[in-house]
CHARMM-style PDB file with segment names, atoms N, HN, CA, C and O in Angstrom:
ATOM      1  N   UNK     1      75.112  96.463  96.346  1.00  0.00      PROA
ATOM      2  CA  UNK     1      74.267  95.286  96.493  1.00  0.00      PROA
ATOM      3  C   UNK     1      75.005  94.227  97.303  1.00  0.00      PROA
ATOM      4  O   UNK     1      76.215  94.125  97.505  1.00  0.00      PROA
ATOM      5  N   UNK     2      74.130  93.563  97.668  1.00  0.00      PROA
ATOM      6  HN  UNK     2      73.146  93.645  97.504  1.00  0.00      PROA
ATOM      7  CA  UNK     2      75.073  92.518  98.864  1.00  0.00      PROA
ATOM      8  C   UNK     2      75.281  91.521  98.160  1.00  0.00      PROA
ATOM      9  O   UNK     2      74.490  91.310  97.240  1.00  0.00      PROA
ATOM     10  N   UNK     3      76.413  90.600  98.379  1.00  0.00      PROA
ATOM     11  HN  UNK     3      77.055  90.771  99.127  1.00  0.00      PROA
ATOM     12  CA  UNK     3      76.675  89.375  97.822  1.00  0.00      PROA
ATOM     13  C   UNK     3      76.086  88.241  98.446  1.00  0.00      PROA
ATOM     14  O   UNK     3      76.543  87.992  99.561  1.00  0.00      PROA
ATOM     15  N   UNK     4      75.287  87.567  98.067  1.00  0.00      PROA
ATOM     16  HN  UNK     4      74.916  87.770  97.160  1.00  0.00      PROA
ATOM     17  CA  UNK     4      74.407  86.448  98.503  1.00  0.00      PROA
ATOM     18  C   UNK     4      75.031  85.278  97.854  1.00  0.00      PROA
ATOM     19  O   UNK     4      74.055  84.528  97.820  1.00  0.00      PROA
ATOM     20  N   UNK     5      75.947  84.653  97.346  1.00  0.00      PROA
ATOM     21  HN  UNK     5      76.739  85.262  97.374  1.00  0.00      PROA
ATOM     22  CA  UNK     5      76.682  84.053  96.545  1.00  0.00      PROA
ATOM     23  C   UNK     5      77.130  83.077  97.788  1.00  0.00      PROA
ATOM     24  O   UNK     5      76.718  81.923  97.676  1.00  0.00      PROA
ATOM     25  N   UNK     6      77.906  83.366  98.947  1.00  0.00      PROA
ATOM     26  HN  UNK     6      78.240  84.304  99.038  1.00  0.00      PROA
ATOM     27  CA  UNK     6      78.496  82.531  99.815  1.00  0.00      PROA
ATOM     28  C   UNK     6      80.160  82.434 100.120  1.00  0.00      PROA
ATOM     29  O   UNK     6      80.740  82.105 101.154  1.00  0.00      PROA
ATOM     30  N   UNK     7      80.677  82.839  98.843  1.00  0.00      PROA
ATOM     31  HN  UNK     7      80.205  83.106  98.003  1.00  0.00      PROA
ATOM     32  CA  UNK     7      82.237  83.243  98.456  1.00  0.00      PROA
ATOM     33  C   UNK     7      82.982  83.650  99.100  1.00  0.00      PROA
ATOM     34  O   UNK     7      82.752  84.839  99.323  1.00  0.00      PROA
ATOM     35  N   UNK     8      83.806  83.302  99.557  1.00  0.00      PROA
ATOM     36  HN  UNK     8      83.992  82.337  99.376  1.00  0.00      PROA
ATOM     37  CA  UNK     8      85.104  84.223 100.622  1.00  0.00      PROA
ATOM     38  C   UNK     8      86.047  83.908  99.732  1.00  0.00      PROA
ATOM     39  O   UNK     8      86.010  82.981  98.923  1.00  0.00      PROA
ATOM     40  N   UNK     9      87.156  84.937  99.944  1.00  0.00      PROA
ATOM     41  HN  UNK     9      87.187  85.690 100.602  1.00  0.00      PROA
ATOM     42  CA  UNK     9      88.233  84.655  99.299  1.00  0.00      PROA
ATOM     43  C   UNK     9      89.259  83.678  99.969  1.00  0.00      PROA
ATOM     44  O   UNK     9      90.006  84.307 100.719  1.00  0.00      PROA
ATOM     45  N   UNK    10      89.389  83.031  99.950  1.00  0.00      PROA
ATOM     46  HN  UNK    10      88.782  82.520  99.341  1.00  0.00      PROA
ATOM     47  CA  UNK    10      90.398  81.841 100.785  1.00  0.00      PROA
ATOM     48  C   UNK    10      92.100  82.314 100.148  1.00  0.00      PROA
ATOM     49  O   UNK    10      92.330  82.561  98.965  1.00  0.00      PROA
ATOM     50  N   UNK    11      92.930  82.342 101.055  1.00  0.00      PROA
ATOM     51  HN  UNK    11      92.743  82.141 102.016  1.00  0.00      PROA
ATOM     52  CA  UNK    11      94.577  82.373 100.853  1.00  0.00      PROA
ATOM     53  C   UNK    11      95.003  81.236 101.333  1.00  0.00      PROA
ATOM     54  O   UNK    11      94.314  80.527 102.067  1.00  0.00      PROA
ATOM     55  N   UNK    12      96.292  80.932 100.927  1.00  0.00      PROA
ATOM     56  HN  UNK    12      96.851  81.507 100.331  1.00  0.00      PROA
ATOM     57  CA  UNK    12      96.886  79.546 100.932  1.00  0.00      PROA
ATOM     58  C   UNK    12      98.330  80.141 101.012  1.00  0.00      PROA
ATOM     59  O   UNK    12      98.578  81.098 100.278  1.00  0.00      PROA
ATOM     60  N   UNK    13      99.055  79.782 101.629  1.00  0.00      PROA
ATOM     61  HN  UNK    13      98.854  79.004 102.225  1.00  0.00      PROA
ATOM     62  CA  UNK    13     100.523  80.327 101.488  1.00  0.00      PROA
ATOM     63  C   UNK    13     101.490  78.950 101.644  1.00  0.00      PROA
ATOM     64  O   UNK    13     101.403  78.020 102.446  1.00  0.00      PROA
ATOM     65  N   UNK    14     102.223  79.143 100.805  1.00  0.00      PROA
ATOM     66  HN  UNK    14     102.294  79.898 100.153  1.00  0.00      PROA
ATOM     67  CA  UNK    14     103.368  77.973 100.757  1.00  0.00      PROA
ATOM     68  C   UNK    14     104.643  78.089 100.839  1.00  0.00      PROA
ATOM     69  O   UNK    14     105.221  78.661  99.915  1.00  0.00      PROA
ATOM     70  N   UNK    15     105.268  77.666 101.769  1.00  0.00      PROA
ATOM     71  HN  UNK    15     104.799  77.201 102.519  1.00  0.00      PROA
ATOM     72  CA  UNK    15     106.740  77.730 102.188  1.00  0.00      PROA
ATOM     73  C   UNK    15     107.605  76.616 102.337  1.00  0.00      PROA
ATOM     74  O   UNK    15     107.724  75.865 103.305  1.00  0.00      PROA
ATOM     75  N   UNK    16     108.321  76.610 101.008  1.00  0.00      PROA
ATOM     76  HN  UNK    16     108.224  77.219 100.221  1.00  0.00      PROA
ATOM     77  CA  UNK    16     108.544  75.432 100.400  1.00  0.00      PROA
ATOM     78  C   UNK    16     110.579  75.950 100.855  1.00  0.00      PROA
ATOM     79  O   UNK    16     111.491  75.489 100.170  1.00  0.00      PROA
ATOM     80  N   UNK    17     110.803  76.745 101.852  1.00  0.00      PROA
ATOM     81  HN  UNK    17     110.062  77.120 102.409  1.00  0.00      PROA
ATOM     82  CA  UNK    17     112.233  76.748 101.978  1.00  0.00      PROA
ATOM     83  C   UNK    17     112.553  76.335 102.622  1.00  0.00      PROA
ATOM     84  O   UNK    17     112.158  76.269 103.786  1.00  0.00      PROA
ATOM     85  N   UNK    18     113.979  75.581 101.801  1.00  0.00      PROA
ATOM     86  HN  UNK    18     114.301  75.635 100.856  1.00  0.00      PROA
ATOM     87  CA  UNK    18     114.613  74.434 102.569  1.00  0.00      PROA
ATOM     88  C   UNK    18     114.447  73.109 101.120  1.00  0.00      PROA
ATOM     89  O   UNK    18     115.396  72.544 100.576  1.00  0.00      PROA
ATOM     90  N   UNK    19     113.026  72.921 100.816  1.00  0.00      PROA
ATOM     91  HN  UNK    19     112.255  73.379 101.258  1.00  0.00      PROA
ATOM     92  CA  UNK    19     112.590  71.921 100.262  1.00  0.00      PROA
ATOM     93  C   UNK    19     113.070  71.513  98.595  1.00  0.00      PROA
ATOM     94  O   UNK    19     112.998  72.315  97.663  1.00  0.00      PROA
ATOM     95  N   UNK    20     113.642  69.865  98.461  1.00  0.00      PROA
ATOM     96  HN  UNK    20     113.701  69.214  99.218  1.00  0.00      PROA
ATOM     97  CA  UNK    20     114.307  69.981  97.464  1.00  0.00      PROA
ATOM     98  C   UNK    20     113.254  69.285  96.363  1.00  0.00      PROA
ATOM     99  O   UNK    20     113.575  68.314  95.678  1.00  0.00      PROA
ATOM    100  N   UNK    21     112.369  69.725  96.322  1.00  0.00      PROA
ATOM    101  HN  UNK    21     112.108  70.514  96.879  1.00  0.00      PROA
ATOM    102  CA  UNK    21     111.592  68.797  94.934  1.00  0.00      PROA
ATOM    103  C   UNK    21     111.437  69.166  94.262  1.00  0.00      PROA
ATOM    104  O   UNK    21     110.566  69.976  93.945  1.00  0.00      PROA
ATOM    105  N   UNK    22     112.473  68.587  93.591  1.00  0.00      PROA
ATOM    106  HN  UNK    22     113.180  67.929  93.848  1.00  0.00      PROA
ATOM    107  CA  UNK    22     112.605  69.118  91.708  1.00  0.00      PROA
ATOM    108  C   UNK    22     113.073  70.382  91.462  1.00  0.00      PROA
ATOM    109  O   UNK    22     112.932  70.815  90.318  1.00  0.00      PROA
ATOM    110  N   UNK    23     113.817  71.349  92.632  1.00  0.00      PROA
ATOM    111  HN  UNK    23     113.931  70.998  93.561  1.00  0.00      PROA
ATOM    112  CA  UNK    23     114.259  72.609  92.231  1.00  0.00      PROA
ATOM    113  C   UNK    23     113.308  73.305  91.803  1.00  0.00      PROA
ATOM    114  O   UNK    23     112.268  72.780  91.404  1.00  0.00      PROA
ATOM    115  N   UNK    24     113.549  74.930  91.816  1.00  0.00      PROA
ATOM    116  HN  UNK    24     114.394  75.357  92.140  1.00  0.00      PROA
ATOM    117  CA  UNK    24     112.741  75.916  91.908  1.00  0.00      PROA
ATOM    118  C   UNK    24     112.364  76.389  90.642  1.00  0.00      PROA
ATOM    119  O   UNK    24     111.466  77.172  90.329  1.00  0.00      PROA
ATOM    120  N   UNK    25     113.360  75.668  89.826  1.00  0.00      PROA
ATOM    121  HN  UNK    25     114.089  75.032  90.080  1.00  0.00      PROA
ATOM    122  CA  UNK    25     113.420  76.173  88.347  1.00  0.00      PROA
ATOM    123  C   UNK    25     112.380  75.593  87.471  1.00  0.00      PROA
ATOM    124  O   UNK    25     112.123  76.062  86.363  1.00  0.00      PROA
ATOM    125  N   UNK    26     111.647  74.331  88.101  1.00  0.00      PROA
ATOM    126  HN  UNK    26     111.855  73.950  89.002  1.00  0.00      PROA
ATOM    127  CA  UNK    26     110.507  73.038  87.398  1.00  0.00      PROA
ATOM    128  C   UNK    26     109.100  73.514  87.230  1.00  0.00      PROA
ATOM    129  O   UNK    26     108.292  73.077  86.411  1.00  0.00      PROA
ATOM    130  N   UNK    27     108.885  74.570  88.204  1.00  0.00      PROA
ATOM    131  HN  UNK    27     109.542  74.925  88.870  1.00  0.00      PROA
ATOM    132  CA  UNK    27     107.354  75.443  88.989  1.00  0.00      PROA
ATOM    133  C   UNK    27     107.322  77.008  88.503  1.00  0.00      PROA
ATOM    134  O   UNK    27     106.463  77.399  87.712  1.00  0.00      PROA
ATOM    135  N   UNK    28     108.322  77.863  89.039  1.00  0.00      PROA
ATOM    136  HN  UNK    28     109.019  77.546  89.682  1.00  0.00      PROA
ATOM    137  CA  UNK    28     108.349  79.572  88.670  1.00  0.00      PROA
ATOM    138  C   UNK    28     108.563  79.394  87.820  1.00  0.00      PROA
ATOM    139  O   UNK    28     109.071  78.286  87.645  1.00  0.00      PROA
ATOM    140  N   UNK    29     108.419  80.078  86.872  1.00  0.00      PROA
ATOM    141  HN  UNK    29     108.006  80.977  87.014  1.00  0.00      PROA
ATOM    142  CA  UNK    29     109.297  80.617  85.306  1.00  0.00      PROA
ATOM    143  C   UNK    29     109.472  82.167  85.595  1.00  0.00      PROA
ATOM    144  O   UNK    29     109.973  82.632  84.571  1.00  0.00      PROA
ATOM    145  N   UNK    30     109.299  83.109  86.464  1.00  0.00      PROA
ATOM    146  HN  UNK    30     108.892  82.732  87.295  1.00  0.00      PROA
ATOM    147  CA  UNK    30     109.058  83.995  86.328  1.00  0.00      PROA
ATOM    148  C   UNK    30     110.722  84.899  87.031  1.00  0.00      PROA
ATOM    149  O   UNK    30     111.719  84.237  87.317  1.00  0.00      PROA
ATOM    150  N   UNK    31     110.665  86.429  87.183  1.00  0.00      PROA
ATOM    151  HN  UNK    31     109.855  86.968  86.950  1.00  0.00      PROA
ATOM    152  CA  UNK    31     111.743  87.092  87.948  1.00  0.00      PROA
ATOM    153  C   UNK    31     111.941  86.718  89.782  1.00  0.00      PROA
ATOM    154  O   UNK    31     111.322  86.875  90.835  1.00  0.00      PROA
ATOM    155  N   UNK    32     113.127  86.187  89.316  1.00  0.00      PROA
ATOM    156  HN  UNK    32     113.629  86.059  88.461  1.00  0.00      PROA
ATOM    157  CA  UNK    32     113.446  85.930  90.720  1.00  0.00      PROA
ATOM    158  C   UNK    32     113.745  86.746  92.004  1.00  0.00      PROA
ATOM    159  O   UNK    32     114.560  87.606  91.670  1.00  0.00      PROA
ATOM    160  N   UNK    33     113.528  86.834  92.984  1.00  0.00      PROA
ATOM    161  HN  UNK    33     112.866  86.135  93.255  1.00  0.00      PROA
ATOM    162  CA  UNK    33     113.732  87.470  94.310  1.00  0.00      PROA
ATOM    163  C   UNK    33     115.274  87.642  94.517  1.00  0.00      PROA
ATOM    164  O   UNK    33     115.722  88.755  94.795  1.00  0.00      PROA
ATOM    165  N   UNK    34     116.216  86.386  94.364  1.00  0.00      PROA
ATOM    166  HN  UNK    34     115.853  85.482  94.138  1.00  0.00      PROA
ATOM    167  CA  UNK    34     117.404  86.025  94.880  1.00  0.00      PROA
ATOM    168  C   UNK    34     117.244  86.144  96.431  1.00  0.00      PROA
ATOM    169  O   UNK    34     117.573  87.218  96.935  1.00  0.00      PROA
ATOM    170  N   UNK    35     116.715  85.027  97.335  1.00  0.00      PROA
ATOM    171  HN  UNK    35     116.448  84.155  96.926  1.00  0.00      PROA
ATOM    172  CA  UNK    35     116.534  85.355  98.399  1.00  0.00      PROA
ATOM    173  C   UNK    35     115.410  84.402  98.598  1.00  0.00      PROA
ATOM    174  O   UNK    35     115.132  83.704  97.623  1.00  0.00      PROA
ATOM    175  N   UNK    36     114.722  84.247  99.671  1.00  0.00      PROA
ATOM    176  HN  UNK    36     114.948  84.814 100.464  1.00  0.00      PROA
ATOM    177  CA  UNK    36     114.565  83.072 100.445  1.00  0.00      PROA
ATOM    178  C   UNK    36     113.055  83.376 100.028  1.00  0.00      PROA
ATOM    179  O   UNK    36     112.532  82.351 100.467  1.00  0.00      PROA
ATOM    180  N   UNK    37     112.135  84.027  99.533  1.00  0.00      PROA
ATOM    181  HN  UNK    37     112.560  84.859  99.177  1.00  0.00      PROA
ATOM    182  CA  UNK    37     111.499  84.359  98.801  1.00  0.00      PROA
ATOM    183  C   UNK    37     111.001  83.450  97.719  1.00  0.00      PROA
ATOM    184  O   UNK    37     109.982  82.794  97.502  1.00  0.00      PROA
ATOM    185  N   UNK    38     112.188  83.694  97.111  1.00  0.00      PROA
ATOM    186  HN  UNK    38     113.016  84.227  97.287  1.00  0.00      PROA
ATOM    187  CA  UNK    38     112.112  82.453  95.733  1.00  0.00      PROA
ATOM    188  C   UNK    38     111.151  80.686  96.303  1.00  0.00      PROA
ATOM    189  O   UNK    38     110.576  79.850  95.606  1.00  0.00      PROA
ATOM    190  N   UNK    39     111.343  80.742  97.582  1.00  0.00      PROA
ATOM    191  HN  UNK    39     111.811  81.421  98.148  1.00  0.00      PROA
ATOM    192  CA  UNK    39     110.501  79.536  97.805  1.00  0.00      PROA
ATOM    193  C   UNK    39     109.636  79.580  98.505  1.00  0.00      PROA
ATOM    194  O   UNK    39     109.537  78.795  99.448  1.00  0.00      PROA
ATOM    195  N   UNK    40     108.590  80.692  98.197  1.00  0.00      PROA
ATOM    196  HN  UNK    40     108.671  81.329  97.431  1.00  0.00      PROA
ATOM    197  CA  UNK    40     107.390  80.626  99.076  1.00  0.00      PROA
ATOM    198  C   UNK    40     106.532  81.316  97.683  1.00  0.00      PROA
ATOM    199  O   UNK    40     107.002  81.993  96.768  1.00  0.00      PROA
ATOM    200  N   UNK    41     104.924  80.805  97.942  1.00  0.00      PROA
ATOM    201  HN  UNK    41     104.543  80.255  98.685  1.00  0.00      PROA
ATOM    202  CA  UNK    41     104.410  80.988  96.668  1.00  0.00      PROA
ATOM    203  C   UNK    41     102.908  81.442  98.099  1.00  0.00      PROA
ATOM    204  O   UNK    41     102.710  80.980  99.222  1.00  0.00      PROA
ATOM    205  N   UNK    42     101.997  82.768  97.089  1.00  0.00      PROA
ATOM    206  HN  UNK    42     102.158  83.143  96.176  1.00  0.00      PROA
ATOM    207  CA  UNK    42     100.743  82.672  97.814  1.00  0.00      PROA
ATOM    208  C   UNK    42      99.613  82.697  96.952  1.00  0.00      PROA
ATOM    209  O   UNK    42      99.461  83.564  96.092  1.00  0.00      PROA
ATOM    210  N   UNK    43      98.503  81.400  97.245  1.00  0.00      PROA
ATOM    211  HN  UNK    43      98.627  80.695  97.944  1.00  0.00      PROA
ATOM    212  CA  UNK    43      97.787  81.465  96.186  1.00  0.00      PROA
ATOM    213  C   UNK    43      96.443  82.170  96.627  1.00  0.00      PROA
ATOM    214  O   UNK    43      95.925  81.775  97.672  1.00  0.00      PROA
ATOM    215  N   UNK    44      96.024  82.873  96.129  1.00  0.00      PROA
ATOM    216  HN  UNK    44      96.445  83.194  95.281  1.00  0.00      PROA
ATOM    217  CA  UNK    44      94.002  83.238  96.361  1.00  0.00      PROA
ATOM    218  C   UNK    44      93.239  83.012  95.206  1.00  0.00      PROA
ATOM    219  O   UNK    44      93.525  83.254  94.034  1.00  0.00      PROA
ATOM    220  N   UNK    45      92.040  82.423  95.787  1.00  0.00      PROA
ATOM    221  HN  UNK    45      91.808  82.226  96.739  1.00  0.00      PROA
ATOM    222  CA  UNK    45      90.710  81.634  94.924  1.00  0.00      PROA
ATOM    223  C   UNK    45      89.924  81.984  96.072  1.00  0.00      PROA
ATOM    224  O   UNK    45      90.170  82.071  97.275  1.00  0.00      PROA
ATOM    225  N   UNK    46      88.622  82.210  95.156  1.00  0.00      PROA
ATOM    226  HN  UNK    46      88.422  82.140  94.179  1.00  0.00      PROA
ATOM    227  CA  UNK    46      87.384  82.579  95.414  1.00  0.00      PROA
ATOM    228  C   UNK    46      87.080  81.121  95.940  1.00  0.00      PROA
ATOM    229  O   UNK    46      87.761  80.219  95.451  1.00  0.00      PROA
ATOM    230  N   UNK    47      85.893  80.717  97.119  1.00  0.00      PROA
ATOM    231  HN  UNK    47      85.340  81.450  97.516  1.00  0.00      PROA
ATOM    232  CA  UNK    47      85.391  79.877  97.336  1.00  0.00      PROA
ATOM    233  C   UNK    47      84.093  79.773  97.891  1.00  0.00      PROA
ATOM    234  O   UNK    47      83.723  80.827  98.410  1.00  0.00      PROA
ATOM    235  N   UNK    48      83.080  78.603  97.961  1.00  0.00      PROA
ATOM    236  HN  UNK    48      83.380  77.747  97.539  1.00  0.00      PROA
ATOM    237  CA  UNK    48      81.939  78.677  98.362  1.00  0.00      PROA
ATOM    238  C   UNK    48      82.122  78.332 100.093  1.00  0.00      PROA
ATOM    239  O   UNK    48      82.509  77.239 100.505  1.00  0.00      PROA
ATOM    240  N   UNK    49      81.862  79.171 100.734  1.00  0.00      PROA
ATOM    241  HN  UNK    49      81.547  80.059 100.400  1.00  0.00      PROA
ATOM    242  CA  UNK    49      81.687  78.935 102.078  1.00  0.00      PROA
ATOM    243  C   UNK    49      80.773  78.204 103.058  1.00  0.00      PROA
ATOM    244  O   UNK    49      80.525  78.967 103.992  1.00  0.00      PROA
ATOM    245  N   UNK    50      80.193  77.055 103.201  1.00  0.00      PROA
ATOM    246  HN  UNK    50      80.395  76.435 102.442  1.00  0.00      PROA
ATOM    247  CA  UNK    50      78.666  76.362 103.366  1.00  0.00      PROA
ATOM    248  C   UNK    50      78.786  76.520 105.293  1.00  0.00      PROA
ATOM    249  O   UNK    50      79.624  76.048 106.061  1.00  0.00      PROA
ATOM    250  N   UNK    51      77.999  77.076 105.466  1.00  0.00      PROA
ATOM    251  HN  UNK    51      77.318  77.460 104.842  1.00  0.00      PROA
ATOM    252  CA  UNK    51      77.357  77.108 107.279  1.00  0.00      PROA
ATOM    253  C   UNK    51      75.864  76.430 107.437  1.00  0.00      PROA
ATOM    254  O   UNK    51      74.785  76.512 106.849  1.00  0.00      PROA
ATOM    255  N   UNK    52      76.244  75.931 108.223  1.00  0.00      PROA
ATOM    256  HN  UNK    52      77.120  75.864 108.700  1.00  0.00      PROA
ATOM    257  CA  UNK    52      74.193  75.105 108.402  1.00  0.00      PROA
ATOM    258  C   UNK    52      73.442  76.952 108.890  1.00  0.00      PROA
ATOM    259  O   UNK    52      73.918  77.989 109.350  1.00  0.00      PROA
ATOM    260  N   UNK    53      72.597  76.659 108.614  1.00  0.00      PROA
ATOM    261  HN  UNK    53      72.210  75.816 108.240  1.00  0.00      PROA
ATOM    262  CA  UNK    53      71.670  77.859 108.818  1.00  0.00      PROA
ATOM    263  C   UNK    53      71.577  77.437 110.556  1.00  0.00      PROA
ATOM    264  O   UNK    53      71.693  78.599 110.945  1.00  0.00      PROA
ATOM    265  N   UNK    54      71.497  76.919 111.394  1.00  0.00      PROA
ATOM    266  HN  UNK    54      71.402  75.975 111.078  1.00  0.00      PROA
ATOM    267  CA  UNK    54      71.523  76.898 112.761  1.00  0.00      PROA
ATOM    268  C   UNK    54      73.163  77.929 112.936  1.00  0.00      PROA
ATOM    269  O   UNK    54      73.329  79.036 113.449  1.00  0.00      PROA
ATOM    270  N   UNK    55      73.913  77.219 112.432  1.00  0.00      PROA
ATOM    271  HN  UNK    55      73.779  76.320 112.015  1.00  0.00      PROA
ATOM    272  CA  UNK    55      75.345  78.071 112.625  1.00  0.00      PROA
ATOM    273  C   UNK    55      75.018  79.624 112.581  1.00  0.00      PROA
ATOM    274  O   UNK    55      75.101  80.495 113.447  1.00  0.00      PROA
ATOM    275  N   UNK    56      74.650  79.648 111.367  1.00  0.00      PROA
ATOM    276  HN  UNK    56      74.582  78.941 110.663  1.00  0.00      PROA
ATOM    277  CA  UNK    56      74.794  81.278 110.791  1.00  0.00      PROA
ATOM    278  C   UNK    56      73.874  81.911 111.791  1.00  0.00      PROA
ATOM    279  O   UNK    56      74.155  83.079 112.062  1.00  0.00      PROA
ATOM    280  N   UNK    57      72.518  81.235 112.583  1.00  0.00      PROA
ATOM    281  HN  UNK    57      72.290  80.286 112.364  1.00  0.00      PROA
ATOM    282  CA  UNK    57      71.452  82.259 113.542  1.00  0.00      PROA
ATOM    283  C   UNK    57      72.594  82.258 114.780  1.00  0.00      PROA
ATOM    284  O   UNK    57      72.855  83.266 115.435  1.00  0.00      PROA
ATOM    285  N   UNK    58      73.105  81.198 114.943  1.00  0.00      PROA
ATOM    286  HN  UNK    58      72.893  80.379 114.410  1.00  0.00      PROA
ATOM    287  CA  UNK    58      73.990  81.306 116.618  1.00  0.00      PROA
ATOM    288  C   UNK    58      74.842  82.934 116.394  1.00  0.00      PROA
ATOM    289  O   UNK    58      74.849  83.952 117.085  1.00  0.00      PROA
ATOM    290  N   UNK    59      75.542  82.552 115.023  1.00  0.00      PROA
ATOM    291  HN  UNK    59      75.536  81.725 114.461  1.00  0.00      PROA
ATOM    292  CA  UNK    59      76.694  83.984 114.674  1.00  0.00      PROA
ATOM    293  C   UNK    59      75.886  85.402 114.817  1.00  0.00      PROA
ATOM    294  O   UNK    59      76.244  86.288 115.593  1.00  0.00      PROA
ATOM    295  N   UNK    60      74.633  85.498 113.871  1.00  0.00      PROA
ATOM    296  HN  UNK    60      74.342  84.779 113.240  1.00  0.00      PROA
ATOM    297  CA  UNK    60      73.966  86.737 114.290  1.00  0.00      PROA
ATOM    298  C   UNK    60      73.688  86.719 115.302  1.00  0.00      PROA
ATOM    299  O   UNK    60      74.422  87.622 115.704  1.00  0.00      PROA
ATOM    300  N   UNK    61      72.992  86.281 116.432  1.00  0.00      PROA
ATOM    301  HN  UNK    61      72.396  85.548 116.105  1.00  0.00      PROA
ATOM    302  CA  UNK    61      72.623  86.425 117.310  1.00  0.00      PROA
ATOM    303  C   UNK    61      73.913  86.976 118.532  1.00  0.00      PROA
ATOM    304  O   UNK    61      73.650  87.821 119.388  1.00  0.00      PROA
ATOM    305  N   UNK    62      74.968  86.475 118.432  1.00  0.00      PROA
ATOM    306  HN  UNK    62      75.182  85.788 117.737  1.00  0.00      PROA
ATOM    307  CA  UNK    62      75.983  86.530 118.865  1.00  0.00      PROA
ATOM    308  C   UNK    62      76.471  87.787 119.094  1.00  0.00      PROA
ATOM    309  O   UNK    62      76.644  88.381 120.158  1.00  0.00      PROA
ATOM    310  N   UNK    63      76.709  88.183 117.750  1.00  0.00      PROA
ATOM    311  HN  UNK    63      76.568  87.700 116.885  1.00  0.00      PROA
ATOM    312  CA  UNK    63      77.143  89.362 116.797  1.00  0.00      PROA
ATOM    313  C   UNK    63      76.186  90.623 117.601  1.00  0.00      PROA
ATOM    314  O   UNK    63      76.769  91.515 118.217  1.00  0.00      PROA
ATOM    315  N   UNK    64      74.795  90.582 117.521  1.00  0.00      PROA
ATOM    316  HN  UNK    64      74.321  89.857 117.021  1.00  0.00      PROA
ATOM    317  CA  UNK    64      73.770  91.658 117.529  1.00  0.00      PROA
ATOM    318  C   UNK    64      73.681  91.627 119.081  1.00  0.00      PROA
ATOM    319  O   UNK    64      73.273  92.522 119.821  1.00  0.00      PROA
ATOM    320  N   UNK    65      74.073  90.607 119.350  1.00  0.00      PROA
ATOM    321  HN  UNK    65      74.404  89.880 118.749  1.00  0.00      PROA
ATOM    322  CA  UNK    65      73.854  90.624 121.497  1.00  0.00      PROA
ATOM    323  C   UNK    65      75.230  91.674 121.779  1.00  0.00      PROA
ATOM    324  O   UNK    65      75.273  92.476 122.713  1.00  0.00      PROA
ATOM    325  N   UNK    66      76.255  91.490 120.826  1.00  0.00      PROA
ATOM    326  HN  UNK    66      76.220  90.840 120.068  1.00  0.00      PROA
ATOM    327  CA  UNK    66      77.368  92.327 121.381  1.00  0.00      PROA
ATOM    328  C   UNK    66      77.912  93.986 121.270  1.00  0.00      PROA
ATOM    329  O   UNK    66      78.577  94.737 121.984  1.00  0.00      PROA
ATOM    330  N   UNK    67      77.135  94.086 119.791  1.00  0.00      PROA
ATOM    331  HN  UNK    67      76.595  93.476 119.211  1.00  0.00      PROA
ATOM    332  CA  UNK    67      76.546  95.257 118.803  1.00  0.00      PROA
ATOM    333  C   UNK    67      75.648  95.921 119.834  1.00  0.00      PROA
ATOM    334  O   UNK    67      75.979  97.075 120.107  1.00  0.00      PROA
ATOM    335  N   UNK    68      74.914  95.590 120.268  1.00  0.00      PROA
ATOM    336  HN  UNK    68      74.645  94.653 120.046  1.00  0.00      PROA
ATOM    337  CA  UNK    68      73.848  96.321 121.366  1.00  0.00      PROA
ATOM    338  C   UNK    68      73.919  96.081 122.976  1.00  0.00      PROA
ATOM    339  O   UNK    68      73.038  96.116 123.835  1.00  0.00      PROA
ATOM    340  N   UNK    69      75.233  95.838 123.038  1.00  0.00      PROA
ATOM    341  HN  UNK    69      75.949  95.809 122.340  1.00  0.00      PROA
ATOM    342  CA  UNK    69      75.426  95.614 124.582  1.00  0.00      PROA
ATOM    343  C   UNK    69      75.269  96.856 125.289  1.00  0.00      PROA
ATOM    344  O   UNK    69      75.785  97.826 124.734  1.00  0.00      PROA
ATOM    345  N   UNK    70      74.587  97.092 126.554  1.00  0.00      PROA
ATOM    346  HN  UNK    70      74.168  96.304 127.004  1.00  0.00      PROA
ATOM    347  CA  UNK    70      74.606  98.362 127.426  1.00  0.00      PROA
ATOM    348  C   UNK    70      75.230  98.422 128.312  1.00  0.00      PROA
ATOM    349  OT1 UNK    70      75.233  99.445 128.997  1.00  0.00      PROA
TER     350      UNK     70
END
């Protein structure tokens, strides 16, 4: 079934090396990397994606002109 919902999954990546706030020890609790690792974190969340409906006909149209090119 198709998802009609609007949702993309959005990623976020953070690269916090180098950076001294509050040490690494205040945020992770978890097994450490030992390695440069330890200061980069990646988060994913579901999100609502909003396009004006003019947007979304330009994209199909776009899409289906290139899909059926001869």
């Amino acid at each position: 079934a198709d998802d009609k919902s609007g949702k993309a999954p959005v990623i976020t990546v953070f690269d916090h090396r180098g950076c001294q706030r509050g040490g690494p020890d205040r945020e992770y609790k978890g097994k450490k990397a030992n390695g440069p690792d330890d200061e980069m974190c990646v988060k994913v969340q579901s999100a609502k994606i909003a396009v004006s409906a003019t947007t979304a006909d330009s994209v199909l149209q776009q899409t289906i002109s290139t899909l059926y090119r001869k």
